[in-house]
C-alpha positions as CSV (number, residue, x, y, z in Angstrom):
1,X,130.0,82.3,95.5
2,X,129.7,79.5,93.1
3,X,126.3,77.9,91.8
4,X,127.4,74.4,93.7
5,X,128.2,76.3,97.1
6,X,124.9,77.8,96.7
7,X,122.8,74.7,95.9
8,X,124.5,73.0,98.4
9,X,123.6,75.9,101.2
10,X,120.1,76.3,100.4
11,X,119.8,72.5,100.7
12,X,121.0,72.9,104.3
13,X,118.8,75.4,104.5
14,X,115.9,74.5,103.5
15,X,116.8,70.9,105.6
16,X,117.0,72.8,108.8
17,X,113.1,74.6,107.8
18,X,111.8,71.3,107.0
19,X,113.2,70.0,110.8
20,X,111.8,73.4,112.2
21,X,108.7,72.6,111.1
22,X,108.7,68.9,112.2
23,X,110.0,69.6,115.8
24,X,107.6,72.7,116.1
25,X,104.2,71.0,115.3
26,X,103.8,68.7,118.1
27,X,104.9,71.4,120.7
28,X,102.5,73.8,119.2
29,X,99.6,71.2,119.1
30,X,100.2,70.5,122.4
31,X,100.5,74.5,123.4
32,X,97.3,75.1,121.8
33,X,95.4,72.5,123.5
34,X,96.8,73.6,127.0
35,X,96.2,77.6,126.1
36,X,92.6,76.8,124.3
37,X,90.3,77.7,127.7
38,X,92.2,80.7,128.3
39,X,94.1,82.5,125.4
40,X,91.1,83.4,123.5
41,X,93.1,85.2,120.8
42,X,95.5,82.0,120.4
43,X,98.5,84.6,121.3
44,X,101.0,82.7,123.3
45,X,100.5,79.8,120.0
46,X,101.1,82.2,117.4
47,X,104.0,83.9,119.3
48,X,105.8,80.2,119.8
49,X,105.1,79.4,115.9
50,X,106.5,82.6,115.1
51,X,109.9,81.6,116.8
52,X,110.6,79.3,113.3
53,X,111.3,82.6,111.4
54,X,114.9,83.8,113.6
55,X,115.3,79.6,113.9
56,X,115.5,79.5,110.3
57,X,117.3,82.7,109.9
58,X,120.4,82.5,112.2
59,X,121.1,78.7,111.0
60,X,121.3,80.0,107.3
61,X,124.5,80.7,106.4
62,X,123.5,83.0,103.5
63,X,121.2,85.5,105.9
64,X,121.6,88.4,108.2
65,X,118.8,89.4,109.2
66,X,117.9,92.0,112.2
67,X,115.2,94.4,112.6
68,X,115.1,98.1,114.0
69,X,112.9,101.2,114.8
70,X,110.6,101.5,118.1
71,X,109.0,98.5,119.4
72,X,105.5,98.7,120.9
73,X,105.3,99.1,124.2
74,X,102.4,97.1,125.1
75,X,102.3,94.2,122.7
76,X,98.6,93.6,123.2
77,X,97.1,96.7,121.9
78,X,96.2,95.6,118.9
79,X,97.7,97.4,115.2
80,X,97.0,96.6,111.8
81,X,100.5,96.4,110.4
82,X,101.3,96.8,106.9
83,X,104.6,96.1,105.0
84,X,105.6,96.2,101.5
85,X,106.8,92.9,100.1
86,X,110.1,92.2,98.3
87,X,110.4,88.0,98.9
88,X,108.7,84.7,100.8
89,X,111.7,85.7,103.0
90,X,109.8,88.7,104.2
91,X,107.7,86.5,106.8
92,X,110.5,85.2,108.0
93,X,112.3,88.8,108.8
94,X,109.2,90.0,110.2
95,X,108.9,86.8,112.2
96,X,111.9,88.5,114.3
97,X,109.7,91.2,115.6
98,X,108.7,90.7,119.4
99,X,105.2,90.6,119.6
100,X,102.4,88.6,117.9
101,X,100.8,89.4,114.8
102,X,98.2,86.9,112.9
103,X,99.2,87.2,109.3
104,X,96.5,87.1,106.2
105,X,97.7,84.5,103.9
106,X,97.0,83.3,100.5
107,X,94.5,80.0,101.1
108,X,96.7,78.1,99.6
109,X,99.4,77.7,102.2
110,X,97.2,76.4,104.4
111,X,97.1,73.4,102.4
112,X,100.8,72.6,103.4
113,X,101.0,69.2,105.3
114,X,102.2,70.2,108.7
115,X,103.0,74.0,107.4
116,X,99.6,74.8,106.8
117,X,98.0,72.7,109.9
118,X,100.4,74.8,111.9
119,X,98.9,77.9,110.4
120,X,95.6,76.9,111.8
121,X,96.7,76.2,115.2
122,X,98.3,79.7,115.7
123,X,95.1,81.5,114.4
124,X,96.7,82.7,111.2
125,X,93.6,83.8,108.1
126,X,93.3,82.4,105.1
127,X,92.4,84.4,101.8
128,X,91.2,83.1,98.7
129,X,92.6,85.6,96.0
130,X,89.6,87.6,93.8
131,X,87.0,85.9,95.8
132,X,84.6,88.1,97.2
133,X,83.3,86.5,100.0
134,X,86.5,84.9,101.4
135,X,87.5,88.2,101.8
136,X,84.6,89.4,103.4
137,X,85.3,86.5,105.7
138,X,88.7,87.0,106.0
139,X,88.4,90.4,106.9
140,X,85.7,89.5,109.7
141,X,88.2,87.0,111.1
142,X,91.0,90.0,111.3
143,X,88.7,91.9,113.6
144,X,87.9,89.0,116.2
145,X,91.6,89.0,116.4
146,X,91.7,92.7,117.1
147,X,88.9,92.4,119.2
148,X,90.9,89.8,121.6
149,X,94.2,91.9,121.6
150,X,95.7,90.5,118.9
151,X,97.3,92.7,116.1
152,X,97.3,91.5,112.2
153,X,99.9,91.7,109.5
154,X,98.7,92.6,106.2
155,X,100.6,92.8,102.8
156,X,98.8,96.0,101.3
157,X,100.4,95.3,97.5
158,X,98.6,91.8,97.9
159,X,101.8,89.9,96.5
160,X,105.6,90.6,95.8
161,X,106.8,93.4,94.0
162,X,108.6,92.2,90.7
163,X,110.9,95.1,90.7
164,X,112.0,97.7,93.8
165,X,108.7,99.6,92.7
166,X,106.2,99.2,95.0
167,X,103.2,98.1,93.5
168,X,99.5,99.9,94.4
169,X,98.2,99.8,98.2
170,X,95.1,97.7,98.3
171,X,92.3,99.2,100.7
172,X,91.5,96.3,102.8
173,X,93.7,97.2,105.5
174,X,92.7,100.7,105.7
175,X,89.6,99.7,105.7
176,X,89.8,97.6,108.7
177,X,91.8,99.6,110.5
178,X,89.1,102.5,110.3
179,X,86.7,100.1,111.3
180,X,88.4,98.7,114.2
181,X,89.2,102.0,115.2
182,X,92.7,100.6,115.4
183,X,96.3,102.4,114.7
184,X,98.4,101.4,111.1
185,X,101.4,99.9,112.2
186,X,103.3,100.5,109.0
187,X,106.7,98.2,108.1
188,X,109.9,99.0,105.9
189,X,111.2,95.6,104.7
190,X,114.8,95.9,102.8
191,X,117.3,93.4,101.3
192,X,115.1,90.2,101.3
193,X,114.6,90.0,97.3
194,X,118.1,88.8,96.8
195,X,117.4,86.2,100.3
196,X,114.8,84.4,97.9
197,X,114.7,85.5,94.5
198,X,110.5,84.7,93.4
199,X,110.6,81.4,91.2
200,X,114.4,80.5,92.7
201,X,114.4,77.8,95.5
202,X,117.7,78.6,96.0
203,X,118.8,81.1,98.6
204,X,121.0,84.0,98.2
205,X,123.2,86.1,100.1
206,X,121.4,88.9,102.0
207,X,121.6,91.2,105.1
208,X,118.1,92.3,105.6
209,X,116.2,94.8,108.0
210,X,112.6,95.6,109.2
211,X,112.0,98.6,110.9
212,X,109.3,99.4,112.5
213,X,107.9,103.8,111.6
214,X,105.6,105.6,113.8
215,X,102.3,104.5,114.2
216,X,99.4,106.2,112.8
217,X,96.5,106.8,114.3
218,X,92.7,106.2,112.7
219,X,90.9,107.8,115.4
220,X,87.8,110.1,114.0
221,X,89.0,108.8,110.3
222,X,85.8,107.2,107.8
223,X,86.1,105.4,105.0
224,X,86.2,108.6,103.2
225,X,89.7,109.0,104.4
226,X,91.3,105.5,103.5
227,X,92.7,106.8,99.9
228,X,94.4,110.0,102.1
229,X,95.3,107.2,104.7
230,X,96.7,105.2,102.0
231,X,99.0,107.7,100.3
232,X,100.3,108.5,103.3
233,X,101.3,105.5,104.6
234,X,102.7,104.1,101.5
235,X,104.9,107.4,101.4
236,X,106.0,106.7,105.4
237,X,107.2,102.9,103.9
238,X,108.8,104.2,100.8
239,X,110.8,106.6,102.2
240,X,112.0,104.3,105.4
241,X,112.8,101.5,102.9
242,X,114.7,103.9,100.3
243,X,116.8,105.1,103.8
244,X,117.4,101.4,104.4
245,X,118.6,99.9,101.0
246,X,122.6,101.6,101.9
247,X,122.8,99.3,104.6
248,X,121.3,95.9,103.6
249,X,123.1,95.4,100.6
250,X,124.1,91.6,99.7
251,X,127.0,90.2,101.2
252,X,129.7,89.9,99.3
């Protein structure tokens, strides 16, 4: 494919985001305001803003994106899920999965005219990176989520890999998910580096997949455990993605 087919493609696409978003903030205002007296953990407004991730996908002509493994089967017991991180397209593939998640998210983004306000209305968390106490709050507003049935999505590595290494699991959501007393929900992501290459606006030609692995349980685990926790879950992701990079190669 040439450069100008490409330029012109990722205009399109990001065209069709920017409607997305424009179309989807007044109906999730107005979703939120109906849902506020009863949907505690703002569920049925983050599942609706969610729905911009497969919009975006299936109207770009570059992606194929799908997602496999075994869902849930009550999507209101609450997970921390985890995920290594390959691409900004990554949100959008996990997007696909069906249940609600609220995702921690660099401060920043919620910043974003329209983006960002949209952020607040579905209950997402903002982080301020290497500040202490925004994490400390951060981390407390992850476990009211958990607390109303809600799971949270976590990037362990705390930004993109640069290369198909994964860089070193964080402990925050080990932490928390000791804490909470909650299951790790762990997440192979595959084929979304080439979907948006990191300093690129331009899209690229990808079939991507996110499987969801086995849970893993935290029950009678302490803080002592979260480097064995850790390992082992980093290994589970590893391994899944390694499986999954023979079948989400880039299109030709």
């Amino acid at each position: 494919m040439s450069r100008l087919w490409q330029t012109i493609l990722s205009i399109w696409a990001w065209l069709v985001f920017v409607v997305c978003v424009v179309l989807w903030f007044p109906v999730l205002a107005v979703v939120r305001l109906l849902t506020a007296p009863f949907d505690r953990g703002r569920y049925i407004t983050g599942r609706i803003f969610r729905k911009i991730g497969p919009a975006m996908a299936t109207l770009n002509p570059l992606w194929r994106f799908r997602y496999s493994g075994t869902m849930p089967k009550d999507p209101r017991r609450p997970y921390v899920v985890v995920s290594n991180h390959e691409s900004f397209a990554d949100i959008l593939l996990i997007s696909h999965l069906p249940w609600e998640m609220k995702w921690l998210s660099k401060a920043e983004l919620f910043r974003i005219p329209i983006m960002g306000w949209m952020m607040w209305l579905a209950g997402d968390v903002p982080v301020k990176r290497g500040v202490g106490p925004s994490a400390l709050e951060a981390m407390a507003r992850c476990r009211k989520a958990l607390d109303n049935r809600v799971s949270v999505m976590i990037f362990p590595e705390g930004t993109r890999s640069k290369t198909s290494e994964l860089l070193p699991f964080k402990d925050g959501a080990f932490r928390l998910a000791i804490e909470a007393g909650v299951p790790i929900l762990p997440l192979a992501v595959s084929g979304t580096g080439t979907a948006l290459r990191k300093h690129d606006w331009r899209f690229g030609r990808s079939v991507a997949e996110v499987r969801v692995l086995e849970p893993v349980e935290t029950a009678g685990l302490t803080l002592d455990d979260v480097p064995a926790l850790k390992a082992r879950v980093r290994d589970m992701i590893v391994r899944a993605r390694d499986a999954l990079s023979g079948t989400t190669k880039e299109l030709p």
